[in-house]
N, C-alpha and C positions, 0 to 999 in steps of 0.2 A: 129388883134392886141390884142383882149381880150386874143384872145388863148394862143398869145406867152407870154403875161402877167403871162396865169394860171400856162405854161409850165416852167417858169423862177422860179417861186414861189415852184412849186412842186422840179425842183434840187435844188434849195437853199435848200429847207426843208431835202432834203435828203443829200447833202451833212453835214448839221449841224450836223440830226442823226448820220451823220456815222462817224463824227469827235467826237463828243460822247460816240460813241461805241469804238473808238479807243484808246482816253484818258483813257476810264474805264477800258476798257484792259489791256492799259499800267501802269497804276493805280495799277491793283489788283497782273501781272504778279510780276511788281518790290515790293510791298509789301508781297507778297511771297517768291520773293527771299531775304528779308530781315528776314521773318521772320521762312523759313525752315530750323532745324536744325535736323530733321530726315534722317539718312541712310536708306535705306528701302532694298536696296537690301547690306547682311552685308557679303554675300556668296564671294561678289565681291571686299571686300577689303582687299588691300594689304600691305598696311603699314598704321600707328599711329604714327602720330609725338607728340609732346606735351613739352613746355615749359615754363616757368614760369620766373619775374623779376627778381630770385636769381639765374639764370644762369644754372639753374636746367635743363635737358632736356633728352628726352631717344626717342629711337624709336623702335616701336614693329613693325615686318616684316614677312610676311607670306614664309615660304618656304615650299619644300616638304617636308622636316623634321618634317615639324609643326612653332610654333611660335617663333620668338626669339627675346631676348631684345639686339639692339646696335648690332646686327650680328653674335654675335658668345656666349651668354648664353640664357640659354635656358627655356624660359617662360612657368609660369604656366598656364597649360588650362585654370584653373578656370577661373581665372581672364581674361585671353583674352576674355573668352565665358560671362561674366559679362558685359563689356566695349562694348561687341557686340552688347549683346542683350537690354544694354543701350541706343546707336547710334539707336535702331532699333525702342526703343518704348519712344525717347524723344519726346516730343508732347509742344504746345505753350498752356500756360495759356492765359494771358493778355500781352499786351506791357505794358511797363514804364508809372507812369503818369507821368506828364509835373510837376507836383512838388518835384518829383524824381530823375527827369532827371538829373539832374546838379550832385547829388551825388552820382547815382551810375556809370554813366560814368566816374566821378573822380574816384571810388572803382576800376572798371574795368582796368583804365589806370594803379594802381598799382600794383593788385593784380591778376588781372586775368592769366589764364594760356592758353596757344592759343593751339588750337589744330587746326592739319592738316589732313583728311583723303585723302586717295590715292586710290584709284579702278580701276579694271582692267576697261578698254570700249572697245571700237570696230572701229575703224575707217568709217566701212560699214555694216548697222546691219539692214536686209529686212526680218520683219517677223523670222523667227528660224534661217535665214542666217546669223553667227557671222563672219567677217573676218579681219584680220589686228589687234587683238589684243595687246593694247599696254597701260601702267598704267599711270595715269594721276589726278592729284591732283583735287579733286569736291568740297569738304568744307573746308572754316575756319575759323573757329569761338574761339570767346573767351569765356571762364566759368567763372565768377564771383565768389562770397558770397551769401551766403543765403537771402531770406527775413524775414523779423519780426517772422513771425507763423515760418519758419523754414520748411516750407512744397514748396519752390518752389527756385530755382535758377537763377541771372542773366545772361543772356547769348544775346551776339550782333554776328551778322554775320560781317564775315570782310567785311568794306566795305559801311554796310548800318546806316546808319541815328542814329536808335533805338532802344536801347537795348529792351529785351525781357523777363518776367518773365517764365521758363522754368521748364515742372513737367514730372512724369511720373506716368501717371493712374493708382490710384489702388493703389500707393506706400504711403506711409505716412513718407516723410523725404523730402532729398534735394540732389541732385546726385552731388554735385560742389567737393565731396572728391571721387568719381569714375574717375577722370581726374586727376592722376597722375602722376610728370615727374620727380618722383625719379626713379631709377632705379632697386631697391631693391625692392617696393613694388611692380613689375613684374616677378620677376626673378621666377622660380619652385623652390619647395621643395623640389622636390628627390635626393638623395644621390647617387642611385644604382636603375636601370633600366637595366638589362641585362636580356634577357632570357637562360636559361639552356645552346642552342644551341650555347651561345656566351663567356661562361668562360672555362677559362683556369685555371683557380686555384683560389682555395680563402682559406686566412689562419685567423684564429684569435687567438690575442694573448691576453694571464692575465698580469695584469700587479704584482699581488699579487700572481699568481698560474700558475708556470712555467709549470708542469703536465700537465695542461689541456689545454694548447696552442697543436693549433695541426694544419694541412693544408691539406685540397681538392684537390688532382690534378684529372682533368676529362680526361679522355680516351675519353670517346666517350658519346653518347647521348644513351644508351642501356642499362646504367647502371654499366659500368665498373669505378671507379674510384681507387685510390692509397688514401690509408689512413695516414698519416705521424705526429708522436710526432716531436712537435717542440725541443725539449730536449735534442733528439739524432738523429735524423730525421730518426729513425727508422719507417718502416711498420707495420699498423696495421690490421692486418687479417680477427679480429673476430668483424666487424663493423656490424651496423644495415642497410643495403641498403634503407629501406626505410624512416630511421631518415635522411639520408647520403641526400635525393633527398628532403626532406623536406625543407632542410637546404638551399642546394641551390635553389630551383626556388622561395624563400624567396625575393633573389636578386631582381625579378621582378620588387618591389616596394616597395623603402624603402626611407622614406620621414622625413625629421626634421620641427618641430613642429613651431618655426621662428628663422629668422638671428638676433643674437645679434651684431655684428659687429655696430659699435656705438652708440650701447642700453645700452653698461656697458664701464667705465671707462677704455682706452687702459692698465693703471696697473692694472686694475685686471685682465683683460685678460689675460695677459703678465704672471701672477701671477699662472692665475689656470692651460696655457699650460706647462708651467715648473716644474708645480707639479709631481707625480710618475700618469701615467695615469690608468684607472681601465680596459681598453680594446683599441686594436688596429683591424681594420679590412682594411685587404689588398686585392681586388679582382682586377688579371690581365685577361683581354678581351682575345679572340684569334686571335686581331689585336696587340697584349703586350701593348695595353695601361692598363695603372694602376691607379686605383684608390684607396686613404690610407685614414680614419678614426680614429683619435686617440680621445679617450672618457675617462671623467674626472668624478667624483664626483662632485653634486653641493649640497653645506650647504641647510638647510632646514632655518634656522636663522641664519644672523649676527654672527659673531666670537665672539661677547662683550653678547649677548644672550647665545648662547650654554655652553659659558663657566661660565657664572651667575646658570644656571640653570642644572645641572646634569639628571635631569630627560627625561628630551628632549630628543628626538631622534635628533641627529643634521644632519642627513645625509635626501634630499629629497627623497623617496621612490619611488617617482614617474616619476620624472626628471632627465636628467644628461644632462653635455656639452658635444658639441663634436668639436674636428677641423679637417676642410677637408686639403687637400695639394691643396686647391685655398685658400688657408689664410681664409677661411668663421667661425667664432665662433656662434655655434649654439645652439640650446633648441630641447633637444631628449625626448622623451618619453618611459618609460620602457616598454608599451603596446605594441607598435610597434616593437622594438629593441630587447624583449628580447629572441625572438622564436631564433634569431642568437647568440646569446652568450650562449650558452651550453657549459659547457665545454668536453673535452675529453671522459672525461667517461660516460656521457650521450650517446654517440653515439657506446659504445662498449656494446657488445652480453652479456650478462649477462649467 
């Protein structure tokens, strides 16, 4: 009787531990899942959703082409590789305290911006065996507003309890502006990404200096091309070959500096494209798609400036607009721009 006595007492004791150990488990698993907002593995995602209360929303999506915003424009590296490497090394400060609580889950509920990541998985995944790959939504969570110091972000997982104060090692800011669901602050910069092997022509025109309008047409990749005045579209014979190949694999990468398109007032815009332009560049693929460039002078000062003042240079030296034939109104850089605008006679044999 003693025995079954000691017998009864020892699994009681053991099953309490193990109800213990199971609570703590369940305890620690589900406060991890509340409060993990690292991707770890960034190799394996395949879309970025992100939205915010003003209706704002965009979605970044991995293709074999590379990145693209909303399916069919086409995203800048950088930033996807920024937002990656974000996802990869967010890390938890602190939770919320309890005298917090109330106001920044009120913040959260207005302001926050939700993001959704998407990654490929595996239906069956034994050791190196991946099989039945297919992509499936793993996080989402919301990004808040800063805290006081401005060194840490609010951020809740959907779903759980408590928001969380959110940082990234080593950083000295607040990552809540890396969670964008404008559209534009994804988009790439380049203009003209062709290599050699894939033009067919490219012309540039003055818009002040009819002479030195002139156009490329490429033969071949060996060095044959057709030199042509836009004037009379006469042949030009006595060209420099190697200014001639300069020129184009310039095309490679040619990027504007940012999108104004709702940066300046639609009448000015409206104002500087109708203006007489100071260059045009036309490059058609040897698929005929074509891509146009029409480029403007941009003031240095104010009209009520320049014209107060005679001394002034009024024109930016440095800068000029451009507009693509996707309606985009941009900020170009002469550093960049200006190895392609040579005109005619630069490129004849001296």
């Amino acid at each position: 009787m003693k025995k079954n006595k000691i017998l009864l007492v020892v699994i009681l004791s053991l099953v309490i531990i193990a109800g213990l150990l199971l609570t703590g488990q369940h305890y620690s698993t589900l406060k991890k899942q509340e409060s993990d907002f690292t991707v770890r593995d960034t190799a394996a995602v395949m879309k970025i959703f992100m939205a915010d209360q003003n209706n704002h929303s965009m979605l970044l999506q991995r293709t074999d082409k590379g990145w693209y915003v909303d399916k069919n424009i086409k995203a800048s590296n950088r930033e996807v590789e920024f937002m990656l490497s974000t996802l990869r090394r967010l890390r938890v400060k602190a939770p919320v305290s309890l005298a917090s609580f109330n106001n920044v889950v009120k913040r959260l509920s207005s302001i926050s911006v939700k993001v959704e990541i998407y990654q490929r998985v595996y239906r069956i995944r034994l050791g190196k065996l991946k099989l039945f790959p297919h992509v499936k939504r793993t996080k989402v969570f919301y990004v808040g507003d800063v805290t006081q110091n401005n060194l840490g972000t609010y951020m809740l997982i959907a779903g759980a309890k408590r928001p969380y104060i959110v940082y990234i090692p080593g950083f000295r800011g607040f990552v809540s502006s890396r969670f964008s669901p404008l559209i534009n602050d994804w988009r790439s910069h380049i203009l003209f990404h062709k290599k050699l092997a894939d033009i067919k022509s490219v012309s540039v025109e003055f818009g002040d200096n009819r002479k030195g309008s002139f156009r490329v047409e490429v033969e071949d990749v060996l060095g044959n091309y057709d030199f042509i005045r836009l004037k009379d579209n006469s042949k030009v014979e006595n060209y420099d070959t190697l200014k001639i190949l300069n020129f184009l694999t310039s095309f490679r990468d040619l990027r504007y500096e940012s999108r104004l398109n709702g940066g300046l007032p639609k009448k000015e815009i409206d104002s500087i494209i109708k203006s007489p332009f100071l260059y045009r560049l036309c490059l058609v693929d040897n698929d005929f798609d074509t891509t146009i460039l029409t480029m403007f002078k941009k003031n240095r000062f104010p009209d009520e400036v320049n014209k107060a003042y005679d001394q002034l240079v009024p024109v930016d030296l440095d800068r000029f607009y451009g507009y693509t034939d996707n309606n985009d109104f941009v900020l170009m850089q002469h550093y960049t721009f200006d190895k392609v605008l040579h005109p005619l006679s630069y490129y004849v044999r001296k």
